[in-house]
TORBA-356364 format. One record per atom (N, C-alpha, C): residue number from 1; residue in one letter; atom name; x, y, z. Coordinates in nm, 3 decimals, padded with zeros to 5 digits. Last residue first. Layout:
% residues N
  num  residu  atome       px       py       pz
  NUM       A     CA        X        Y        Z
...
This chain:
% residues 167
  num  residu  atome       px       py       pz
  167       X      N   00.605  -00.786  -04.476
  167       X     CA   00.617  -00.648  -04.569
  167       X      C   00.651  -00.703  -04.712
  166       X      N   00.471  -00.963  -04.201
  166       X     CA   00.602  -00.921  -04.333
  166       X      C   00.548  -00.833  -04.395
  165       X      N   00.275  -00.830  -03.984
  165       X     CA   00.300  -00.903  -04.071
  165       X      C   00.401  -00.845  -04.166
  164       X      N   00.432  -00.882  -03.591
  164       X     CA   00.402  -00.798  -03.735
  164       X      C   00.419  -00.804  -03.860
  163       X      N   00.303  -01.113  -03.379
  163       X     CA   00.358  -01.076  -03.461
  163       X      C   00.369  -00.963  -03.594
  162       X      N   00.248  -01.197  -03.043
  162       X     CA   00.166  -01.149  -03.175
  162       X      C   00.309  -01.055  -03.305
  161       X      N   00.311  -01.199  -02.820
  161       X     CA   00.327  -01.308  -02.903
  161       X      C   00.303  -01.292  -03.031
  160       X      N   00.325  -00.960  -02.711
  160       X     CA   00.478  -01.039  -02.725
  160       X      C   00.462  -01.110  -02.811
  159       X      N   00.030  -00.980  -02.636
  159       X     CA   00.101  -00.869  -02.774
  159       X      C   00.245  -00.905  -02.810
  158       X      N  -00.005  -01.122  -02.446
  158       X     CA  -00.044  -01.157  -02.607
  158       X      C   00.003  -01.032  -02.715
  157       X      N   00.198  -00.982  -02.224
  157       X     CA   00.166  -01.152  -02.337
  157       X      C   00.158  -01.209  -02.468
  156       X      N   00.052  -00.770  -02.225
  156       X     CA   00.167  -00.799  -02.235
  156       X      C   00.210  -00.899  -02.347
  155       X      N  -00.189  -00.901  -02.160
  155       X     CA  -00.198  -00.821  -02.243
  155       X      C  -00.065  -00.789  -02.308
  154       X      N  -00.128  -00.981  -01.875
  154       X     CA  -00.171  -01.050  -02.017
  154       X      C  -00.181  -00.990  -02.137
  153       X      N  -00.056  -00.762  -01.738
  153       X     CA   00.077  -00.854  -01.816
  153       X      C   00.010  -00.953  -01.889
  152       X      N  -00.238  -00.641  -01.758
  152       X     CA  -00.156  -00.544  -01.768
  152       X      C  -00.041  -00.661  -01.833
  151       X      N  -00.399  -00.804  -01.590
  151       X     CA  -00.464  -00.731  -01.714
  151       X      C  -00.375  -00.689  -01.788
  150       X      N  -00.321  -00.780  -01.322
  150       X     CA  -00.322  -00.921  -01.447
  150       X      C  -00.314  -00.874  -01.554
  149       X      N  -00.292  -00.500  -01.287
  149       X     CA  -00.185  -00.562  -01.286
  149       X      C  -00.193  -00.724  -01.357
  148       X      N  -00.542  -00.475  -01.233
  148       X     CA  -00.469  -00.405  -01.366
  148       X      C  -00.369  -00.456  -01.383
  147       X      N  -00.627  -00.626  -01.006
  147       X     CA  -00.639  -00.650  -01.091
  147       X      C  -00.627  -00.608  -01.271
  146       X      N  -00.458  -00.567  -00.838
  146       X     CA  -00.444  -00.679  -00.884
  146       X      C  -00.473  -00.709  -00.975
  145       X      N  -00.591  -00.310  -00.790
  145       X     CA  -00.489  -00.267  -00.852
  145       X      C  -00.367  -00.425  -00.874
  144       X      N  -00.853  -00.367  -00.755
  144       X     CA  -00.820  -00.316  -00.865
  144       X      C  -00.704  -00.317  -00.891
  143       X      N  -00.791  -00.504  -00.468
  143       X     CA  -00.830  -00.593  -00.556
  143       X      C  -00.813  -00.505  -00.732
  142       X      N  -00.656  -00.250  -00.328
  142       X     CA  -00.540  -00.390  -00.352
  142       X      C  -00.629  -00.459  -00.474
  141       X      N  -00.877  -00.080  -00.349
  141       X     CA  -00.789  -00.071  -00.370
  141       X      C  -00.694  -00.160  -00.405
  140       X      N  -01.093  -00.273  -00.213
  140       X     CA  -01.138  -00.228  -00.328
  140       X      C  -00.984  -00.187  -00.388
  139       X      N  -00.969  -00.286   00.074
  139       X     CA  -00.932  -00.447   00.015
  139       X      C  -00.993  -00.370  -00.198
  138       X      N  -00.957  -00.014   00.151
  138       X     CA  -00.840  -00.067   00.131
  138       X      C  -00.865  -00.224   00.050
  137       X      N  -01.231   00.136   00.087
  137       X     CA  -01.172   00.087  -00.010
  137       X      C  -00.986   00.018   00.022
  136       X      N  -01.331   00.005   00.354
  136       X     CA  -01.387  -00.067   00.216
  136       X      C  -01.294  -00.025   00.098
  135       X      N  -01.300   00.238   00.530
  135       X     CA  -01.239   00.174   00.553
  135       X      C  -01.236   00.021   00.416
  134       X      N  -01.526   00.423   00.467
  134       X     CA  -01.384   00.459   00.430
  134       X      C  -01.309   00.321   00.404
  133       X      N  -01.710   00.314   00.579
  133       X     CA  -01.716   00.290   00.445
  133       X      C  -01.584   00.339   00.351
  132       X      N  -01.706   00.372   00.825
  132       X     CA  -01.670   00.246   00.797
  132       X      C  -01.673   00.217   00.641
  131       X      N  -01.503   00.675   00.839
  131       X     CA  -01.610   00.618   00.828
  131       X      C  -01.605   00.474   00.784
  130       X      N  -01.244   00.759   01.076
  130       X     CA  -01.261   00.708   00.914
  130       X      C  -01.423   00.629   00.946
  129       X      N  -01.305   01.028   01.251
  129       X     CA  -01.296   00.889   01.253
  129       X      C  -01.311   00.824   01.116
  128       X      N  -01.041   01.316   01.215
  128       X     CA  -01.200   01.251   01.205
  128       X      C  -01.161   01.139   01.199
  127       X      N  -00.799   01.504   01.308
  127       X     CA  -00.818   01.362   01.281
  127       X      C  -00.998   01.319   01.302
  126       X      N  -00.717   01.754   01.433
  126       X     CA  -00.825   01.741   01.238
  126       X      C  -00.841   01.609   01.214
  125       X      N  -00.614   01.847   01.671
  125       X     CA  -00.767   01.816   01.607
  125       X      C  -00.831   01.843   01.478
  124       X      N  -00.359   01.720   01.680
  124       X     CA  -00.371   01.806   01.634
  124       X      C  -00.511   01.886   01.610
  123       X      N  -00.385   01.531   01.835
  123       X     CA  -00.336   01.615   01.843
  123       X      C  -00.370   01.791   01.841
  122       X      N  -00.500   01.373   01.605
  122       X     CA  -00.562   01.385   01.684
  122       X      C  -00.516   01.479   01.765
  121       X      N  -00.213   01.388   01.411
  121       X     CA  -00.367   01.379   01.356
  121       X      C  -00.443   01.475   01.464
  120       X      N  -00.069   01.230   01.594
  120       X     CA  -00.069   01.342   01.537
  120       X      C  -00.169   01.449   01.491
  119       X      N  -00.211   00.959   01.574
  119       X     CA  -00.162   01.043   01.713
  119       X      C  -00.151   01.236   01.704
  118       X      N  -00.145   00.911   01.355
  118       X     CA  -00.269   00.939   01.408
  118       X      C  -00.279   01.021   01.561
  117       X      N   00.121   00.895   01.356
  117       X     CA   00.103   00.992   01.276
  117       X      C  -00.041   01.002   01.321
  116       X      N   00.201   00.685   01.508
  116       X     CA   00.256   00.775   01.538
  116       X      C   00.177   00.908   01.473
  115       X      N   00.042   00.445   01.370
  115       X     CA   00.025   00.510   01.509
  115       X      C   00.060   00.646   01.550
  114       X      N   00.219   00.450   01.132
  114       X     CA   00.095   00.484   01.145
  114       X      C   00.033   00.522   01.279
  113       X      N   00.458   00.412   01.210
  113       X     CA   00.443   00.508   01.149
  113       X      C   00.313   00.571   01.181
  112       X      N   00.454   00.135   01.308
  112       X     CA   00.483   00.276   01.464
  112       X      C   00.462   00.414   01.339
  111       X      N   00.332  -00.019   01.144
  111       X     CA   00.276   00.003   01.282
  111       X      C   00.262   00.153   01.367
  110       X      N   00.522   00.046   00.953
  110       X     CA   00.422   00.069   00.912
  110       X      C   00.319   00.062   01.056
  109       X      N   00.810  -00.041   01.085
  109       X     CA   00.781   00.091   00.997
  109       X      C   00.640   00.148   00.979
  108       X      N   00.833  -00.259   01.237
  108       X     CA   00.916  -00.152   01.256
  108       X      C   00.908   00.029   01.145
  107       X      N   00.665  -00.431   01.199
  107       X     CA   00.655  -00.348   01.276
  107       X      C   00.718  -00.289   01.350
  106       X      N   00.688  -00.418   00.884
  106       X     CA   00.533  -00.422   00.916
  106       X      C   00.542  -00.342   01.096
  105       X      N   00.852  -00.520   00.762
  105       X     CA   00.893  -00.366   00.811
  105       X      C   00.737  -00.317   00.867
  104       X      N   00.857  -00.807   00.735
  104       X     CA   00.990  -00.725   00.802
  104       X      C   01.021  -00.588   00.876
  103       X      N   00.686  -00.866   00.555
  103       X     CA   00.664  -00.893   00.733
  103       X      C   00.746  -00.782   00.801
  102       X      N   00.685  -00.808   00.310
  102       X     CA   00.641  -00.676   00.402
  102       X      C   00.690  -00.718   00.526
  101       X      N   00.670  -01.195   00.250
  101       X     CA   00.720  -01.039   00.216
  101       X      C   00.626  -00.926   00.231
  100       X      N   00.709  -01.381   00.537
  100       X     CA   00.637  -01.329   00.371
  100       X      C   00.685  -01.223   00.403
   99       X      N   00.874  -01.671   00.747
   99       X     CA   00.836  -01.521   00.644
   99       X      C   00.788  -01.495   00.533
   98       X      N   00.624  -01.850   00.877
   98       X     CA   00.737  -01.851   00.824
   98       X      C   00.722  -01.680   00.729
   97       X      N   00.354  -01.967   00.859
   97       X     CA   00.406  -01.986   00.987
   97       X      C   00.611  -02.008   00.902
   96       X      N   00.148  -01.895   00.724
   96       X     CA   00.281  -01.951   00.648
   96       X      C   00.399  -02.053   00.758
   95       X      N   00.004  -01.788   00.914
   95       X     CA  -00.099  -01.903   00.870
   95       X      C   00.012  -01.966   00.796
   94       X      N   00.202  -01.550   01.010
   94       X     CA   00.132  -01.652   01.110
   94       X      C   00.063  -01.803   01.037
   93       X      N   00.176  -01.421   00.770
   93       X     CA   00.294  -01.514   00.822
   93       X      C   00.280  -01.601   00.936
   92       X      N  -00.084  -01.336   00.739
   92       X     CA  -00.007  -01.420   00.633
   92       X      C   00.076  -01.502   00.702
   91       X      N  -00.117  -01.169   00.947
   91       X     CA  -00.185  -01.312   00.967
   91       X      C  -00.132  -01.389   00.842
   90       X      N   00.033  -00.982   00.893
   90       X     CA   00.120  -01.066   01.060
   90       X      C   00.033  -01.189   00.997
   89       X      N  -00.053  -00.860   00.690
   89       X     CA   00.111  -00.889   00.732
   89       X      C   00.095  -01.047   00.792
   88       X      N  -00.313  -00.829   00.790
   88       X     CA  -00.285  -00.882   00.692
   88       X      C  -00.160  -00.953   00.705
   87       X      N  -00.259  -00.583   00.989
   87       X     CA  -00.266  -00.737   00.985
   87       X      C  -00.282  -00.828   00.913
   86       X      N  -00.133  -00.378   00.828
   86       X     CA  -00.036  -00.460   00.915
   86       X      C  -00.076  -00.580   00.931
   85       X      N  -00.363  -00.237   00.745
   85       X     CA  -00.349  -00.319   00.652
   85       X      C  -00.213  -00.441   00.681
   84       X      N  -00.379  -00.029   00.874
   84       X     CA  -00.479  -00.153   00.923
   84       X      C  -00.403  -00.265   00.880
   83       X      N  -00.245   00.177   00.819
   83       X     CA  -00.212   00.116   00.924
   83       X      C  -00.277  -00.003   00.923
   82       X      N  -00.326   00.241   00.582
   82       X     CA  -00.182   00.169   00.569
   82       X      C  -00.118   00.098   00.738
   81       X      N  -00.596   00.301   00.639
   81       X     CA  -00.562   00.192   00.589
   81       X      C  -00.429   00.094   00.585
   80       X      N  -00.520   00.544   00.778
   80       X     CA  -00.600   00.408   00.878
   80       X      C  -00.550   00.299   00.786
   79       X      N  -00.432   00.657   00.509
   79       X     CA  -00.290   00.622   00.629
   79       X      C  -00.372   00.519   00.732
   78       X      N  -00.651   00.677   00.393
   78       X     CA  -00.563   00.559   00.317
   78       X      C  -00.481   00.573   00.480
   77       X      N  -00.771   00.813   00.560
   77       X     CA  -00.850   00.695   00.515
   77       X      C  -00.760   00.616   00.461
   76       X      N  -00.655   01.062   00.582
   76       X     CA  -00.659   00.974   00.670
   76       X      C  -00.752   00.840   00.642
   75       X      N  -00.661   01.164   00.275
   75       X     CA  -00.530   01.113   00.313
   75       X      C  -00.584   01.062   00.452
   74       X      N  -00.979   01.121   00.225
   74       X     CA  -00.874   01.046   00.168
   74       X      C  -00.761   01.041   00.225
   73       X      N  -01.007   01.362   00.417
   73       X     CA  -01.049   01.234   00.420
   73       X      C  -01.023   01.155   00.373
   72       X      N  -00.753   01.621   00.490
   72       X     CA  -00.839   01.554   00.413
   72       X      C  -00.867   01.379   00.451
   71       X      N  -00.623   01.756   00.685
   71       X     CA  -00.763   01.714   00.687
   71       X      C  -00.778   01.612   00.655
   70       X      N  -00.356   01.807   00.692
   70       X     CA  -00.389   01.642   00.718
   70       X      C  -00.543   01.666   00.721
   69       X      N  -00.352   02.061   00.504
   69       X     CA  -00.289   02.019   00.660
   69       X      C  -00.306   01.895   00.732
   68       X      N  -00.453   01.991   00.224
   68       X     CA  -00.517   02.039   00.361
   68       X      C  -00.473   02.034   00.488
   67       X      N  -00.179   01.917   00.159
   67       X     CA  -00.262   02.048   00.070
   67       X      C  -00.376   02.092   00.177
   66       X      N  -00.097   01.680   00.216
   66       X     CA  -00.002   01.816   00.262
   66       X      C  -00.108   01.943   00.181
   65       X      N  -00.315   01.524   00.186
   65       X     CA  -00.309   01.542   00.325
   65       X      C  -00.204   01.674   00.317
   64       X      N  -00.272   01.504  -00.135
   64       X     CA  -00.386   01.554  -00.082
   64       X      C  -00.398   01.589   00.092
   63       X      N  -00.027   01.411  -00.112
   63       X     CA  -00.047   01.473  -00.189
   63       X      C  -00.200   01.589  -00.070
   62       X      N  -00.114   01.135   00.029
   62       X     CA  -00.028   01.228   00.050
   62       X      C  -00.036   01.372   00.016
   61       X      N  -00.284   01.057  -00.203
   61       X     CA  -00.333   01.071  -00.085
   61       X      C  -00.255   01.147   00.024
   60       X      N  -00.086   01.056  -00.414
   60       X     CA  -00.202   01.134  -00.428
   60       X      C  -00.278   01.132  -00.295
   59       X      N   00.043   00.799  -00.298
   59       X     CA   00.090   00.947  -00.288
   59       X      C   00.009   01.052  -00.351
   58       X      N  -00.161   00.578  -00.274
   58       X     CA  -00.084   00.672  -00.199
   58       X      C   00.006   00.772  -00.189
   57       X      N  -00.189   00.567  -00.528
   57       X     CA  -00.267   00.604  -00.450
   57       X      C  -00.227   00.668  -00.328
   56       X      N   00.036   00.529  -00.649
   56       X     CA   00.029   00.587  -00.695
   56       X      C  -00.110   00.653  -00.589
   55       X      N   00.077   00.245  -00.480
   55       X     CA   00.155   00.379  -00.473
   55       X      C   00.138   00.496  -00.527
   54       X      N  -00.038   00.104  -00.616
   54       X     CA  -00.109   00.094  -00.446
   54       X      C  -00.056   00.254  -00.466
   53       X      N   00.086   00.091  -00.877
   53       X     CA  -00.066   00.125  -00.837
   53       X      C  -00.154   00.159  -00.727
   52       X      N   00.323  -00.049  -00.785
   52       X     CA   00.310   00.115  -00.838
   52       X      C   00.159   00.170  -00.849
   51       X      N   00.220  -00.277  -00.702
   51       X     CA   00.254  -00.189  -00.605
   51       X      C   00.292  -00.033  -00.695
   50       X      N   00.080  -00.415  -00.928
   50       X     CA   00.020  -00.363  -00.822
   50       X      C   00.095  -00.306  -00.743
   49       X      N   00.367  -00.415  -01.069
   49       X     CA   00.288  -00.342  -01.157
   49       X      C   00.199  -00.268  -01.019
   48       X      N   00.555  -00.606  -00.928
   48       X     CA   00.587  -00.451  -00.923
   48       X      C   00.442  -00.403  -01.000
   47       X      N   00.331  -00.817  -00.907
   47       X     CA   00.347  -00.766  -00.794
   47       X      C   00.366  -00.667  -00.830
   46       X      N   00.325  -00.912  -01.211
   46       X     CA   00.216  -00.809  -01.131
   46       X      C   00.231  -00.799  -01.031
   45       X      N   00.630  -00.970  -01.235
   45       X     CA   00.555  -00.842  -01.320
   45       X      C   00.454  -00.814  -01.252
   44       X      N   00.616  -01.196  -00.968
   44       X     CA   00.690  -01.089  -00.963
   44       X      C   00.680  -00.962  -01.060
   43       X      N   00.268  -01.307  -01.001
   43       X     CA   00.419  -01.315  -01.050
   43       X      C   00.487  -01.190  -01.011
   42       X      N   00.114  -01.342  -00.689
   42       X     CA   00.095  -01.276  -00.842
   42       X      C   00.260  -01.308  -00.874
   41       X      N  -00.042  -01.683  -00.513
   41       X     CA   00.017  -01.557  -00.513
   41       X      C   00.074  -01.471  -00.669
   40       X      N  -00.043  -01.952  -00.296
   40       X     CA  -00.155  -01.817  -00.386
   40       X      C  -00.048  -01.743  -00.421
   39       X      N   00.192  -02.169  -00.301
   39       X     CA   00.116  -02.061  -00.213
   39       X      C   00.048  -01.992  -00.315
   38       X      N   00.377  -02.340  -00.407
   38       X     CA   00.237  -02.361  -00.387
   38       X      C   00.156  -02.255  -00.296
   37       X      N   00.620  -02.194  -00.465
   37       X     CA   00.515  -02.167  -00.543
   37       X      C   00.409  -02.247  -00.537
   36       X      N   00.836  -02.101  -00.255
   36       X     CA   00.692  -02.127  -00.183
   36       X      C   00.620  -02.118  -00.325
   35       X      N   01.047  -02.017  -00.376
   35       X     CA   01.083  -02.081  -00.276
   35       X      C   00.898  -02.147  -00.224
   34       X      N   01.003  -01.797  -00.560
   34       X     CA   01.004  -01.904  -00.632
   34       X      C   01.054  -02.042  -00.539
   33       X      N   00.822  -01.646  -00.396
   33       X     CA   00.718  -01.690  -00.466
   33       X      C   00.835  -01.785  -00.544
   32       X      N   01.075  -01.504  -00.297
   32       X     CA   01.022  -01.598  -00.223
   32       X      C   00.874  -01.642  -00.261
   31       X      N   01.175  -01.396  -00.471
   31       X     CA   01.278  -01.549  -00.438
   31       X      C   01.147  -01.570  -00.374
   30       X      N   01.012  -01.202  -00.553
   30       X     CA   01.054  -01.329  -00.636
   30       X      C   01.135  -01.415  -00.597
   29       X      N   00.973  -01.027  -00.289
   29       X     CA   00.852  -01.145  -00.368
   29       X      C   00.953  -01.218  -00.444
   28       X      N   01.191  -00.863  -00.221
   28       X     CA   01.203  -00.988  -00.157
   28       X      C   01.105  -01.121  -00.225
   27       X      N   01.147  -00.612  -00.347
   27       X     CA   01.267  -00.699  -00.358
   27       X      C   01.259  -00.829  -00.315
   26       X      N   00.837  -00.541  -00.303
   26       X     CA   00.917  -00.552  -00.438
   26       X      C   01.057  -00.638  -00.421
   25       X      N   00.869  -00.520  -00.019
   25       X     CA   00.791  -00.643  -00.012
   25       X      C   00.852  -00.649  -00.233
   24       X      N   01.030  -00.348   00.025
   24       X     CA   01.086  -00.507   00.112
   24       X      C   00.993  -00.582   00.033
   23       X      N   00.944  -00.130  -00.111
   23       X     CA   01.100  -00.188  -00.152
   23       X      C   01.080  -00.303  -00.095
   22       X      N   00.652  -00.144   00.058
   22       X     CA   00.688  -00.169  -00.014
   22       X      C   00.805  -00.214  -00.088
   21       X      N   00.776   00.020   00.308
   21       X     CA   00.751  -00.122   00.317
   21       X      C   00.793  -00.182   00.210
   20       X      N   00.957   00.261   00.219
   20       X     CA   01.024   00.162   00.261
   20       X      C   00.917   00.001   00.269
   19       X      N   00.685   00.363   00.085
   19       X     CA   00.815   00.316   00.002
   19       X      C   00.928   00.234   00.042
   18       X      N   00.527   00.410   00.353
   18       X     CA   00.499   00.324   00.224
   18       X      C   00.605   00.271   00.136
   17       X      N   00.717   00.627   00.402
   17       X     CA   00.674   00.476   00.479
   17       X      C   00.646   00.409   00.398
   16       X      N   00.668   00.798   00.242
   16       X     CA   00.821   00.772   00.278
   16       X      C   00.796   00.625   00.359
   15       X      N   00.385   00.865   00.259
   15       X     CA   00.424   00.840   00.109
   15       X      C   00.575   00.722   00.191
   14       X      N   00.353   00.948   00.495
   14       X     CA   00.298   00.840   00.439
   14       X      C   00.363   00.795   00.337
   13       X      N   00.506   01.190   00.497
   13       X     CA   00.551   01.060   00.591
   13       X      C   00.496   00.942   00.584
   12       X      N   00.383   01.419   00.402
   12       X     CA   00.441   01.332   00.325
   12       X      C   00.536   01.217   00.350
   11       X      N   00.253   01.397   00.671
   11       X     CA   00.150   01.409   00.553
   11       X      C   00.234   01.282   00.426
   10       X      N   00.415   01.420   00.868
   10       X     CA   00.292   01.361   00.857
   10       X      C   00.255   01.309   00.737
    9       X      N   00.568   01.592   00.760
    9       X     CA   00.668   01.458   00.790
    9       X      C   00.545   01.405   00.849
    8       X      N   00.418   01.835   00.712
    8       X     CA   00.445   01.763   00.594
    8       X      C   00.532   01.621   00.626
    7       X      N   00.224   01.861   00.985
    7       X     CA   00.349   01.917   00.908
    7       X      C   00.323   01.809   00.785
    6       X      N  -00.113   01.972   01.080
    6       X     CA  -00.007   01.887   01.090
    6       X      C   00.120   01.936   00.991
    5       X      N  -00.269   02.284   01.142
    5       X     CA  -00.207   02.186   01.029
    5       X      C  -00.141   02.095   01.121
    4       X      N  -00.520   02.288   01.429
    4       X     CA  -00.392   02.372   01.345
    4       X      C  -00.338   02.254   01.229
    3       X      N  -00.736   02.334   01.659
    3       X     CA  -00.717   02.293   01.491
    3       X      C  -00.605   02.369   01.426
    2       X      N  -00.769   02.327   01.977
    2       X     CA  -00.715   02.423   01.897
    2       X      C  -00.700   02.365   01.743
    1       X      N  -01.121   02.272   02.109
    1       X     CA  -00.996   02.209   02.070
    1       X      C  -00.927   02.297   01.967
């Protein structure tokens, strides 16, 4: 099989996808956590906080796919991920049975992106199979970066509240 690079509208085509889901799912959470607040879900501060955190992963994973021509194992471990991570999407809104936020670009952006780009990948022959242990850190990923994001605005919080003594 001939092994040649993928391009950078692979590589750094993750990053550009990601940013369109994401914007839908950053703009759209606070009406619609204040339209549905019996549903689970993070305040509009730790949504944007966890998505600059998802993001920051993903573009170091980017990062890392335009530096090895799409080898690297991280950048196809997060892009399986950004593909996997569609069903989530669909089964939210399926169990809401009504829109949540991402739904919108789930499969018009993040489906055909990701498909498209494995395709590529394989193509190309540098696409390895994500090991199943690859596949562990997408929910490890979302749960840390929920969970800096509590952390991040309690902390917030109690420092708002906290006062500096008179002089």
């Amino acid at each position: 099989m001939n092994r040649k690079n993928v391009g950078k509208n692979v590589t750094w085509g993750l990053l550009a996808a990601w940013v369109v889901h994401d914007l839908e799912e950053l703009l759209t959470m606070p009406g619609w956590t204040r339209r549905h607040p019996v549903v689970p879900t993070t305040t509009p501060a730790q949504a944007a906080i966890a998505i600059g955190a998802v993001g920051a992963v993903v573009a170091a994973a980017s990062a890392a796919g335009a530096r090895t021509g799409g080898r690297s194992p991280f950048f196809q471990s997060v892009l399986t991920g950004f593909g996997l991570h569609s069903i989530t999407h669909l089964a939210a809104t399926a169990a809401h049975r009504g829109y949540t936020p991402g739904v919108a670009t789930t499969p018009i952006v993040v489906i055909p992106f990701s498909a498209w780009a494995l395709r590529r990948l394989r193509r190309a022959g540098v696409a390895g199979n994500p090991s199943p242990s690859a596949l562990l850190w997408f929910p490890i990923t979302v749960g840390a970066a929920h969970g800096l994001a509590r952390l991040a605005t309690r902390v917030r919080q109690n420092t708002a509240g906290v006062r500096a003594p008179a002089a």
